[in-house]
ROMARTOR-197208 format. One line per field, with one value per residue (C-alpha): residue number from 1; residue in one letter; x, z, y. Coordinates in steps of 0.5 Angstrom, whole numbers, plus 2048, in hexadecimal, padded with zeros to 3 digits. Each point is the difference from the previous one (the first is absolute). Layout:
k [NUM:...]
r [a:...]
X [X:...]
Z [Z:...]
Y [Y:...]
This chain:
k [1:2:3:4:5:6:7:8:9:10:11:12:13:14:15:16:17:18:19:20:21:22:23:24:25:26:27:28:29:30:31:32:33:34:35:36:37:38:39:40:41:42:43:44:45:46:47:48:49:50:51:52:53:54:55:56:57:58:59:60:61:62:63:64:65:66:67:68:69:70:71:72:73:74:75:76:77:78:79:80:81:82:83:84:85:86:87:88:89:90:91:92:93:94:95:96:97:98:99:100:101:102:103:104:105:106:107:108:109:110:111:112:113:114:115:116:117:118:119:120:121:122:123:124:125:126:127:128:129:130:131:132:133:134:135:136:137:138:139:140:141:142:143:144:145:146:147:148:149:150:151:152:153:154:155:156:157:158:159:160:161:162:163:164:165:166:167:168:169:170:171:172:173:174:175:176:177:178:179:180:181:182:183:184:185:186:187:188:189:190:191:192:193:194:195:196:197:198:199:200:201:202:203:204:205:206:207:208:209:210:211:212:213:214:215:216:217:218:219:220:221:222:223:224:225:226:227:228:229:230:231:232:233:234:235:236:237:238:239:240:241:242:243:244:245:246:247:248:249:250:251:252:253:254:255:256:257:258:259:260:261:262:263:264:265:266:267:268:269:270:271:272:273:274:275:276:277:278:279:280:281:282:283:284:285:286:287:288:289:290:291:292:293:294:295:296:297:298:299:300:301:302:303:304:305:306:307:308:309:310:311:312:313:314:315:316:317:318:319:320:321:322:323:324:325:326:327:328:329:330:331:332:333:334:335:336:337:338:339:340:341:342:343:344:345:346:347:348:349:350:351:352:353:354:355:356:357:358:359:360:361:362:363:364:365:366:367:368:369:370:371:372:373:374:375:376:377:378:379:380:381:382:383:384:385:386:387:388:389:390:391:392:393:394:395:396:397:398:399:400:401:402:403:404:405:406:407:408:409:410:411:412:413:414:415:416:417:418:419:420:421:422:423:424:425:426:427:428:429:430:431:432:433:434:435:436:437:438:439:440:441:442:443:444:445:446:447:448:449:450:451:452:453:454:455:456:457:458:459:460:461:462:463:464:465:466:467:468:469:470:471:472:473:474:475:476:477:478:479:480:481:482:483:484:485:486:487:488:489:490:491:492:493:494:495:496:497:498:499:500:501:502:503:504:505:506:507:508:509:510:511:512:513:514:515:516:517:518:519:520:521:522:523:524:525:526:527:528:529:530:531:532:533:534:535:536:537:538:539:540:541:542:543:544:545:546:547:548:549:550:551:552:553:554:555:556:557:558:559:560:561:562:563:564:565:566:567:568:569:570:571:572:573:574:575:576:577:578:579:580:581:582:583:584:585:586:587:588:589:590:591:592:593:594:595:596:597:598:599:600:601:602:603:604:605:606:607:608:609:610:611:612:613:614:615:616:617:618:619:620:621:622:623:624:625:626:627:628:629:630:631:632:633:634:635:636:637:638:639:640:641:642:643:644:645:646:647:648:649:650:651:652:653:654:655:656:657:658:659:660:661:662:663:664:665:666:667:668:669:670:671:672:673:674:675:676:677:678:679:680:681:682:683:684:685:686:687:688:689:690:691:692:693:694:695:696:697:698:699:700:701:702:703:704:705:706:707:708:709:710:711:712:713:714:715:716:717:718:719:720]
r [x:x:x:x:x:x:x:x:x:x:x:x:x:x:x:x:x:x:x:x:x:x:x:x:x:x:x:x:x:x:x:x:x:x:x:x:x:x:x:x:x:x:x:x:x:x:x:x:x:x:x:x:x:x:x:x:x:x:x:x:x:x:x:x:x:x:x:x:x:x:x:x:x:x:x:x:x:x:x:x:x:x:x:x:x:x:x:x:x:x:x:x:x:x:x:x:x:x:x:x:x:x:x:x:x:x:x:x:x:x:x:x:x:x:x:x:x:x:x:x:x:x:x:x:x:x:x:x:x:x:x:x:x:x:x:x:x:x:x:x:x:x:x:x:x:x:x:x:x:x:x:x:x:x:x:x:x:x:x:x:x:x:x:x:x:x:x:x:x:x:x:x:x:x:x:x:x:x:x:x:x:x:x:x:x:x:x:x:x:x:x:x:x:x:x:x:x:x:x:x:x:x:x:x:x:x:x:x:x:x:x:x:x:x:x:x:x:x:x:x:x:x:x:x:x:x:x:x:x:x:x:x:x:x:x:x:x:x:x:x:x:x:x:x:x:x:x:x:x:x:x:x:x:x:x:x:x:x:x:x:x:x:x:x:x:x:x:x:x:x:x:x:x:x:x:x:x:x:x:x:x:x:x:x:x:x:x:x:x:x:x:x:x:x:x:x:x:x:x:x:x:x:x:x:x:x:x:x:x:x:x:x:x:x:x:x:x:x:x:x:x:x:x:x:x:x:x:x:x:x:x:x:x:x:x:x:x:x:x:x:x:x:x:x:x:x:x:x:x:x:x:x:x:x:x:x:x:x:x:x:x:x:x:x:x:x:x:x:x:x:x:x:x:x:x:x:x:x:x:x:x:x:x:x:x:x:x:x:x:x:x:x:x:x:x:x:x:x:x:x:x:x:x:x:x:x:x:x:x:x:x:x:x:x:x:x:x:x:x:x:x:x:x:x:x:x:x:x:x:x:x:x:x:x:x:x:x:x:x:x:x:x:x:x:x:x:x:x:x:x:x:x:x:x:x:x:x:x:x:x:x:x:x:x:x:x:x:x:x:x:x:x:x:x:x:x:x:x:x:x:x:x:x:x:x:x:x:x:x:x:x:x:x:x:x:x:x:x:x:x:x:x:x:x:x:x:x:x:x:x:x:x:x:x:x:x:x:x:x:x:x:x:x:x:x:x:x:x:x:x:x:x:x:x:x:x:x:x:x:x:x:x:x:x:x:x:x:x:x:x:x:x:x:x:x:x:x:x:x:x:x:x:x:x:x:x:x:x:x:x:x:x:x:x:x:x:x:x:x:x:x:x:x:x:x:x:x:x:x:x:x:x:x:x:x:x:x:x:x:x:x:x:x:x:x:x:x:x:x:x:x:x:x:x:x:x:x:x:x:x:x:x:x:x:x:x:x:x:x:x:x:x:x:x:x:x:x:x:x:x:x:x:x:x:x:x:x:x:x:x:x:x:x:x:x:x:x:x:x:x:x:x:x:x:x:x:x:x:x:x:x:x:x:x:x:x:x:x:x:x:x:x:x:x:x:x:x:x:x:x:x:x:x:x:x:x:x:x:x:x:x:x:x:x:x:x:x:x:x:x:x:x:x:x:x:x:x:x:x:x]
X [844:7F9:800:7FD:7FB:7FD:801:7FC:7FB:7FF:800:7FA:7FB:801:7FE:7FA:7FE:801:7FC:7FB:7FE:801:7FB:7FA:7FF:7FE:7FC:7FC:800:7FE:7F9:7FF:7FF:806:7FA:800:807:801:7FB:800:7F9:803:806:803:7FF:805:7FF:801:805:803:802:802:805:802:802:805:802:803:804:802:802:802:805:801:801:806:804:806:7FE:7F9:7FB:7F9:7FA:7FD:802:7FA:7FD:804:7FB:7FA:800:804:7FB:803:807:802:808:7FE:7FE:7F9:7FA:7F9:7FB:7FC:7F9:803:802:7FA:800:806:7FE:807:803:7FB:7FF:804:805:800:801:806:802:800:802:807:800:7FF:806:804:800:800:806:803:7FE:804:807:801:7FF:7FC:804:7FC:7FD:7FE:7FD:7FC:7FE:7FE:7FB:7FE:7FF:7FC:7FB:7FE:7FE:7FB:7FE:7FD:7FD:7FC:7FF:7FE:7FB:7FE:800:7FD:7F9:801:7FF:7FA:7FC:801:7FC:7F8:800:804:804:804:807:801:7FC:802:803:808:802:806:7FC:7F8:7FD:800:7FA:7FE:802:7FD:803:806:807:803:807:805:803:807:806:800:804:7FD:803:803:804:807:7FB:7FF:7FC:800:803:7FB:7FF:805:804:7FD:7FF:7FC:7FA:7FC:7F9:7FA:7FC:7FB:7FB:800:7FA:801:7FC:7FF:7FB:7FA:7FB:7FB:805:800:7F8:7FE:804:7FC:7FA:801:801:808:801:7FC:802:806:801:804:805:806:7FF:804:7FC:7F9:803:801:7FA:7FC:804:7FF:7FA:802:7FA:804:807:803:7FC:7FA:7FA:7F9:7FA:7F9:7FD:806:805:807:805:807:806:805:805:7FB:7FA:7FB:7FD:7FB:804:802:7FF:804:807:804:7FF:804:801:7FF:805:804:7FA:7FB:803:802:7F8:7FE:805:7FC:7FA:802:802:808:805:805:807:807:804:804:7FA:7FF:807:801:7FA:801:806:7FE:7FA:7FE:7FD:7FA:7FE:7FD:802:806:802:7FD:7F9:801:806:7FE:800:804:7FF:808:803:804:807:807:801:807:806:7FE:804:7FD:804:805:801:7FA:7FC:7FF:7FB:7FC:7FD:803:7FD:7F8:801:7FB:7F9:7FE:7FE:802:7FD:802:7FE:801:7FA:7FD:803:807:805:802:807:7FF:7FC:804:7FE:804:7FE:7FE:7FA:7FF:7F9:7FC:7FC:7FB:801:7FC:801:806:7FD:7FF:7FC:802:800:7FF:803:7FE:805:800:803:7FC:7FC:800:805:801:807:803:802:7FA:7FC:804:800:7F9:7FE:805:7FD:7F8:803:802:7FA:7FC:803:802:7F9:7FE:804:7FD:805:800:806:804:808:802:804:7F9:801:805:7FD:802:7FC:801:808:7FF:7FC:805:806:7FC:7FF:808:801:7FB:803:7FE:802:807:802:802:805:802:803:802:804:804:801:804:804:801:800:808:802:7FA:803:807:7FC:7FD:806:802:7FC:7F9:7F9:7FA:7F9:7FA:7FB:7F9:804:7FA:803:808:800:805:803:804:804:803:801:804:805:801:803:804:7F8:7FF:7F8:7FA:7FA:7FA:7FA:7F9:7F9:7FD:803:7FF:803:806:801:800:804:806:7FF:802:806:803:7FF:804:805:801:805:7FD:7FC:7F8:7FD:7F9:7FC:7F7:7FF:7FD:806:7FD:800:807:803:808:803:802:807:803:806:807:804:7FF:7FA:7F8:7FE:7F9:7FC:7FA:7FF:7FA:7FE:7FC:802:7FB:7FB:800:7FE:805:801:7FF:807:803:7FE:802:806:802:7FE:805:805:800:7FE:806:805:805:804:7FB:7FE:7FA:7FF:7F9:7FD:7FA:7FD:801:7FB:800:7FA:7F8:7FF:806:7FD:7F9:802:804:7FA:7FA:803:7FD:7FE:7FE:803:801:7F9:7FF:805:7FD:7FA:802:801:7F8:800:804:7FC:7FA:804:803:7FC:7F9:7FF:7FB:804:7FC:807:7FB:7FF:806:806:807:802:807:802:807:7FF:805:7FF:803:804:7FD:7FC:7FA:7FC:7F8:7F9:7FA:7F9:7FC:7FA:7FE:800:801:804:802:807:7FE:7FB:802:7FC:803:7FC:803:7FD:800:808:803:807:804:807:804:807:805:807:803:805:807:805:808:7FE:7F9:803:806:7FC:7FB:807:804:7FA:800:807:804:806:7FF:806:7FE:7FB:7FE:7FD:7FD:7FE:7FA:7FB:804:800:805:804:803:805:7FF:805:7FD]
Z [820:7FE:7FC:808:800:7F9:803:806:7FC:7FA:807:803:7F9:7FF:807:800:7FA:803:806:7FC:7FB:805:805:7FA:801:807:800:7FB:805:805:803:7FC:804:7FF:7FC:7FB:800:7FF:7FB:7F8:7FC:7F9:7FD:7FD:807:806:808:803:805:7FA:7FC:806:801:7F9:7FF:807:7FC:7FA:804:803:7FA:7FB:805:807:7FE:7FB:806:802:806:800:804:7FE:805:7FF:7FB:7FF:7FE:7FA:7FC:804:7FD:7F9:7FB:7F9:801:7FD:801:807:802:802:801:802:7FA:800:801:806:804:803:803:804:807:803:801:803:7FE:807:7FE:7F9:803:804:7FA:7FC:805:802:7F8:800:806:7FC:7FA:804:803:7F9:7FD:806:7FD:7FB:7F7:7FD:7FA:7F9:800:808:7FE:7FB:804:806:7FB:7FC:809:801:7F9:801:807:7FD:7FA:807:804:7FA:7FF:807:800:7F8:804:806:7FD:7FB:808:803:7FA:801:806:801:804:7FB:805:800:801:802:801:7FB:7F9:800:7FA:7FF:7FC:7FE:7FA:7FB:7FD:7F9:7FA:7FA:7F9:7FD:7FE:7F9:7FF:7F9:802:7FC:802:809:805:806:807:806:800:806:806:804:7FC:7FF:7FB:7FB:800:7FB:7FC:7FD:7F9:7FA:7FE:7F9:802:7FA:803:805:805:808:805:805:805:802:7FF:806:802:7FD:7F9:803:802:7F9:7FD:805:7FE:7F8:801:800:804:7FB:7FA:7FD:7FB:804:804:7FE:800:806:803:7FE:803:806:800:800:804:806:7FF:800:7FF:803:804:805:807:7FC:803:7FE:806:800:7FD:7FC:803:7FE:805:801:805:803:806:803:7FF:7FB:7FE:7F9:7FA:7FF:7F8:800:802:7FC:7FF:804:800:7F8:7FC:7FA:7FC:803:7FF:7F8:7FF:804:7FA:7FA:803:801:7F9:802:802:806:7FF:7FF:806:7FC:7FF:806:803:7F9:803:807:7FE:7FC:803:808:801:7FB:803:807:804:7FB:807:807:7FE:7FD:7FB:7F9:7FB:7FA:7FA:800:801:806:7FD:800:7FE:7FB:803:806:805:806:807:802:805:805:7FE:7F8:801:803:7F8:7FB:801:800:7FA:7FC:7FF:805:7FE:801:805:801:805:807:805:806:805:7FC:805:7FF:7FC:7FD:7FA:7F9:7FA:7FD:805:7FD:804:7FD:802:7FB:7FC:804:808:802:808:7FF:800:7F9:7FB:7F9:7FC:7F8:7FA:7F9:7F9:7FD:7FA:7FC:805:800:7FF:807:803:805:804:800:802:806:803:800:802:806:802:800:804:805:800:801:806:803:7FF:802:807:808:7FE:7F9:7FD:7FA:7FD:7FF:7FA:7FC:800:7FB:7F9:7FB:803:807:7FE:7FD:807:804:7FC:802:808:7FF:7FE:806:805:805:7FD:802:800:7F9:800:806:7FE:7F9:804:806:7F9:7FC:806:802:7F9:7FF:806:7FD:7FA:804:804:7FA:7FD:7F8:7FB:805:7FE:803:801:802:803:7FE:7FB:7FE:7FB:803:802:805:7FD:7FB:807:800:7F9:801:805:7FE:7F9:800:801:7FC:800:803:801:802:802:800:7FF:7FB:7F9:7FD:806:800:7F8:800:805:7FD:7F9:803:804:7FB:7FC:805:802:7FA:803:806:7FE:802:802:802:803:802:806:806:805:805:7FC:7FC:7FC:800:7FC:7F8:7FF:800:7FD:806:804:805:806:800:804:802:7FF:804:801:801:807:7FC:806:804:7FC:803:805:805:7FF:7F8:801:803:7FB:7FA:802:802:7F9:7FD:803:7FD:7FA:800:802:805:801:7FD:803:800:801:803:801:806:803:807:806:801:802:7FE:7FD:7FB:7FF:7FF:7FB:7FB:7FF:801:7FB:800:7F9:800:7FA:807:800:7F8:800:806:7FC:7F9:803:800:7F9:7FE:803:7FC:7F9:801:803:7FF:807:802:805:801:801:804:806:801:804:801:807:802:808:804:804:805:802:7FB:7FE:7F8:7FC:7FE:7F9:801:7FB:804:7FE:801:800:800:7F9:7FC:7FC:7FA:7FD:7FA:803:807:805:806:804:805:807:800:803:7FE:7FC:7FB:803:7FA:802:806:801:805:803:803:806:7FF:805:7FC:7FA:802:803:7FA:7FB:806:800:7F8:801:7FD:805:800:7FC:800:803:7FD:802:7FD:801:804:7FE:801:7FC:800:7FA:803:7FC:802:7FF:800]
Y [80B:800:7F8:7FD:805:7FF:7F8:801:805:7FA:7FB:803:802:7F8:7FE:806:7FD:7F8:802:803:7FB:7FA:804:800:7F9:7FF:806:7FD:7F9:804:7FF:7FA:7F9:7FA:7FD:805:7FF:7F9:7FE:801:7FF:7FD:7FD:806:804:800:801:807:7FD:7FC:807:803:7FB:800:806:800:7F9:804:805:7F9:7FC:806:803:7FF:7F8:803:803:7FB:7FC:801:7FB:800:803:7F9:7FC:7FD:806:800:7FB:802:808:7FE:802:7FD:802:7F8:802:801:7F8:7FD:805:7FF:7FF:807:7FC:7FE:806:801:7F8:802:802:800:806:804:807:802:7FB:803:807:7FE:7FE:807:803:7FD:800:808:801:7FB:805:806:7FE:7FE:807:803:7FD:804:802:7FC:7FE:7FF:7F9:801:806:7FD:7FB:804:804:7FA:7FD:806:801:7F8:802:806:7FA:7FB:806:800:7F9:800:805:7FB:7FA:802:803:7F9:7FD:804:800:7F8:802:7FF:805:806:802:807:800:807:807:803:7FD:800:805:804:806:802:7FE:805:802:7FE:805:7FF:7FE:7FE:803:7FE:7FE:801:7F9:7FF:7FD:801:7FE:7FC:7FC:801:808:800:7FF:7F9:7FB:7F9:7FC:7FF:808:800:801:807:7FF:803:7FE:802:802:801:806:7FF:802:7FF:801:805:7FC:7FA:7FB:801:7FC:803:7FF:7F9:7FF:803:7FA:7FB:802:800:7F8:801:7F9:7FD:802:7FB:805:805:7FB:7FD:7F8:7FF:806:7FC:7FA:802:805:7F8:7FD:804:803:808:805:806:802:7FC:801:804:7FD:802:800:7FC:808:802:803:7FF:801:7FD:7FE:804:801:803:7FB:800:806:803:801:807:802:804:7FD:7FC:7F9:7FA:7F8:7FF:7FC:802:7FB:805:806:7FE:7FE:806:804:7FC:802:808:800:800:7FD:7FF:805:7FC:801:806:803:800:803:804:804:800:803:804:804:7FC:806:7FF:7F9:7FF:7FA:7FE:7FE:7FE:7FD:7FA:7FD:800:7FA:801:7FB:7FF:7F9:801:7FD:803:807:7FF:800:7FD:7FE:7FD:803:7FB:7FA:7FE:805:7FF:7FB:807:802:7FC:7F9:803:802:7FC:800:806:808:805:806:807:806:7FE:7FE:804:7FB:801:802:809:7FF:7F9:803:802:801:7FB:7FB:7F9:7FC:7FA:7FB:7FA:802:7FC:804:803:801:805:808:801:804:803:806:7FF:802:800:801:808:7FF:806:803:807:805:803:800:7FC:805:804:7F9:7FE:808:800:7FA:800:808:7FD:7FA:805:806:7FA:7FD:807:801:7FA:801:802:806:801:802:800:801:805:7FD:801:808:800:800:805:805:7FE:801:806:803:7FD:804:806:7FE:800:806:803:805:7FB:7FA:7FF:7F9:800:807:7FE:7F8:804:804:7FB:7FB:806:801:7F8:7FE:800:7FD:7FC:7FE:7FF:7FB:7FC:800:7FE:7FC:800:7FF:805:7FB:806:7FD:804:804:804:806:7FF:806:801:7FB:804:803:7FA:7FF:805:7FF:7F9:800:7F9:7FD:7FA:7FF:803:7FC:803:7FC:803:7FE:805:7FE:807:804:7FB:7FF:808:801:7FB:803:806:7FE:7FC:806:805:7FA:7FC:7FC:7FD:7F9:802:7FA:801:7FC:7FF:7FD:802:800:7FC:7FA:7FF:7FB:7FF:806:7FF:7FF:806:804:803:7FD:803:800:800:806:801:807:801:808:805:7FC:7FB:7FB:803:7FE:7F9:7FD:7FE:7F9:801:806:7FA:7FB:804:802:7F8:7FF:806:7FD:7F9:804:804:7FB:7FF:806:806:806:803:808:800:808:801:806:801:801:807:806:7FE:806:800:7F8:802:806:7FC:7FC:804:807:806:7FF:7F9:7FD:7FA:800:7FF:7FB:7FC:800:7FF:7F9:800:803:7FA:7FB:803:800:7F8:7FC:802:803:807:803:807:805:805:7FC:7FF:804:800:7FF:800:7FF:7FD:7F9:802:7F9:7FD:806:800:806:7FD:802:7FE:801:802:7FF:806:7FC:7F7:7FE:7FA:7FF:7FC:7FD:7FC:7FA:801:805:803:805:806:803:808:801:7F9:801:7FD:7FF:802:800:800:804:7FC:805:7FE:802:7FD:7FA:7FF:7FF:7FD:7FA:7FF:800:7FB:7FB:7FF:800:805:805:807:803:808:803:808:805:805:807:802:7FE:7F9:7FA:7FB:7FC:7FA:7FC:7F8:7FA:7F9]
């Protein structure tokens, strides 16, 4: 009986996310005249009006056009917006798109717009089976790929212009361009795996397979304008010494001097075009329009080189949170020819000439762009261009061979990195903040082992208690042979609870991002449970690759205890359990422990104690910020505050400045007014509806909710 409503259910996600994705275009259409829609500025450019045609086509082509008895819109349109599918007949020259006059925009509209009832009609009808299902999302990501070719093809056009006209306000952007962090992260290399995990990609994604990497060095930051207008004035577009023959040849033959749409004033200014018009270099942002022929010189010239494609996915896998716009500002060349990964297989039928057939001659570019779509960008993701374009949003992050440099581990490299990269841009906020994830170094480990043990704090007692209770109809839920996945793990103490009760378990996994904590915890473990299989892994979270292979036959059953949920944002809980699920796999479970709302004075004690070990452990992250990362924090003009946001149902930890200063993180300076805080945690605190929406949406079923007693918090049993 309840088969039809999951249908209805999967029915209506795919026809949000159709109208979402279809929506985006128009939009971005919107207040632009038919002429900016009509016209292209080059060869390698389209029409606004062609894309948003096009992109109606495929959904047309790939599989409206496959259902029996299916009559065309305009059977005209099938050779007017093919791009280069050849196995779907004649097709208009790329180089002449912007010749065709007729259809009008208005007619072009029309179009999509039957198009969209057409295929909404056809979502209605009932599952999609495996092949639709891949085409309707592959349908959906090459609509997301054209609404940034669109916005690239369209500032292509108005900086053909002579009046340098804005197409918007405001620049189009999924997100804020993350500020510069200094520095650079070594990896060990070895034998690693790179390629698309068990989520949508597109075909030259994959297949995952193992790569062997010498050690090596990646930027946390990109190249800026600044980076870039040194290399100008060090003679960088004169000096053949620094390109590749090919990148010189073009360098002569098209009378490069600086990126594409950069241009120099009568007194010297540098400026440059964008979607909003032309406007002054910033030095600061990352650099845009150069070619893989630049960025290679640009490298040589910086003494480095540009990563590998590996490399560069080996380190956004490793640790995203060193590095500052790994995505969203501009896509980032690698020196990788852009050739298939082996084993490849192209997808079958139309849409096998998607990839495969470009590949030859081009390079590869990795990241995302900041007219990226949200939820098109993956780390796997393979962008391709030639070497010599330049119209696209891309920039470049250097890399440089670490065989022999230091002794310094990878680990300890990667956690630092990523905790300068978030003090610097918490800092650098209107409204400065940082994760409360940085509390837990081995001292601030050890202070909130003591705040656990506070009469006031009594969200640990309390779990540890409704677990020993729960845990046999637990272990009965689990069933035999089950494999336990903790997230954030720490010490595993309350672990051991379920350990107890689950005798027949075949593996325990818990993730952490501190190595020591972590390594420390397993061994005991392994210890006191000598049969169970401890698999321990260093991650933040947040950012997961596939799990290993694992022992037991059983289910993956996923452990997130100590109200650590309510540590993130609403959007980011959501985000993190989607990704658990698909992590787990289907049929898992997931035991998820939350605080619940209750009296403010009960809140605001647990976090602010009599004695002030919260106070010390809020602090120590100052204390921490002053030992690794070369900062000046002086801990006596900062105090603890801890106040409840009933508005947001969440307990709140902040450090207030008792007086202005400034303050020093490494080369970086940040100053504070008298009053101005820290915001170092959130505790989000949830009621039985609350937490059954945020868990519904991420797409899990509440199998068990319970309660302990007074003062309540709540152990809920998930199935995805």
């Amino acid at each position: 009986m309840n088969a039809p409503l999951r249908d209805r259910s999967a029915q209506s996600d795919d026809l949000a996310k159709f109208q979402r994705v279809r929506a985006a275009m128009p939009m971005l259409a919107k207040g632009l005249s038919d002429e900016d829609l009509s016209a292209q500025a080059m060869a390698d450019a389209s029409p606004g009006k062609w894309h948003l045609a096009h992109t109606s086509w495929f959904f047309e082509a790939m599989i409206l056009n496959a259902q029996p008895g299916y009559e065309p819109v305009d059977a005209r349109f099938q050779a007017l917006f093919n791009s280069y599918y050849d196995a779907l007949g004649e097709r208009v020259a790329r180089d002449r798109r912007g010749l065709m006059t007729r259809p009008s925009v208005t007619e072009v509209m029309a179009y999509r717009a039957e198009i969209d009832r057409r295929m909404t009609q056809w979502l209605s009808q009932g599952p999609i089976d495996g092949r639709e299902r891949y085409l309707f999302a592959l349908g959906l990501h090459h609509d997301q790929q054209h609404q940034e070719l669109f916005l690239m093809d369209l500032l292509n056009l108005m900086a053909a212009s002579p009046l340098d006209p804005a197409a918007y306000e405001r620049e189009p952007r999924a997100r804020s361009v993350e500020a510069a962090v200094g520095g650079a992260t070594r990896f060990d290399g070895g034998l690693v795996e790179i390629g698309a995990d068990d989520v949508f990609a597109f075909d030259n994604e994959g297949p995952r397979h193992r790569v062997f990497l010498e050690p090596y060095a990646l930027d946390h930051d990109l190249v800026s304008n600044g980076d870039w207008l040194r290399f100008m004035a060090d003679g960088g577009y004169a000096r053949p010494e620094l390109w590749l023959a090919d990148g010189w040849a073009t360098v002569k033959a098209e009378g490069w001097t600086a990126p594409l749409y950069w241009s120099q004033s009568q007194t010297g200014e540098w400026s440059t075009m964008s979607l909003t018009g032309r406007r002054p270099i910033d030095l600061s942002a990352p650099v845009r329009h150069v070619s893989a022929y630049e960025a290679d010189a640009y490298a040589r010239w910086a003494g480095k080189r540009l990563p590998t494609e590996a490399e560069w996915e080996h380190a956004a896998r490793q640790s995203p949170d060193a590095f500052s716009n790994l995505f969203g500002e501009v896509w980032q060349w690698t020196s990788s020819a852009y050739a298939p990964y082996p084993g490849f297989r192209p997808t079958e039928g139309t849409a096998s000439e998607y990839n495969g057939k470009f590949m030859a001659n081009q390079l590869t570019l990795r990241g995302s762009a900041f007219a990226t779509p949200s939820g098109h960008e993956r780390v796997s993701y393979r962008n391709f261009f030639y070497p010599h374009q330049r119209w696209a949003f891309m920039g470049l992050r250097l890399a440089e061979d670490a065989t022999g440099r230091g002794t310094k581990p990878l680990l300890e490299d990667a956690v630092t990195a990523a905790f300068r990269r978030d003090l610097t841009q918490g800092l650098s906020a209107a409204v400065k903040s940082l994760p409360p994830k940085w509390f837990y170094d081995a001292e601030g480990s050890r202070l909130f082992e003591d705040i656990t043990d506070l009469p006031e704090y009594y969200p640990t007692r309390q779990e540890a208690g409704l677990l020993a209770k729960i845990a046999p109809a637990l272990a009965e839920a689990f069933g035999p042979e089950a494999t336990l996945v903790e997230f954030g793990s720490g010490a595993s103490a309350k672990t051991r609870i379920l350990l107890d009760a689950l005798p027949d378990l075949a593996a325990y996994v818990p993730i952490d991002i501190s190595p020591d904590a972590l390594n420390a915890a397993a061994d005991r473990l392994r210890e006191a449970y000598p049969l169970l299989r401890v698999t321990p892994i260093v991650a933040d979270f947040g950012h997961l690759d596939p799990l290993p292979p694992l022992e037991g036959q059983g289910r993956r059953v996923g452990f997130f205890p100590g109200s650590t949920i309510g540590n993130l944002e609403p959007q980011e809980a959501v985000s993190f359990m989607t990704g658990a699920r698909r992590l787990l796999g289907e049929g898992a479970l997931f035991l998820l422990g939350v605080d619940l709302v209750k009296d403010p004075l009960t809140l605001v004690a647990a976090y602010d104690d009599a004695q002030g070990v919260t106070a010390a452990f809020n602090r120590n992250v100052l204390v921490r910020a002053n030992r690794e990362l070369d900062a000046d924090f002086d801990l006596s003009a900062f105090e603890h505050r801890a106040i409840w946001n009933a508005a947001q149902q969440r307990m709140e930890m902040h450090l207030v400045a008792t007086r202005a200063m400034t303050v020093d993180v490494g080369d970086r300076s940040f100053r504070f007014a008298a009053g101005e805080t820290i915001h170092t945690e959130s505790s989000r605190k949830f009621t039985e509806a609350s937490l059954r929406t945020m868990v519904e949406a991420a797409g899990w079923t509440v199998v068990r909710f319970d309660v302990s007693a007074e003062p309540s918090v709540a152990m809920v049993l998930l199935r995805g």
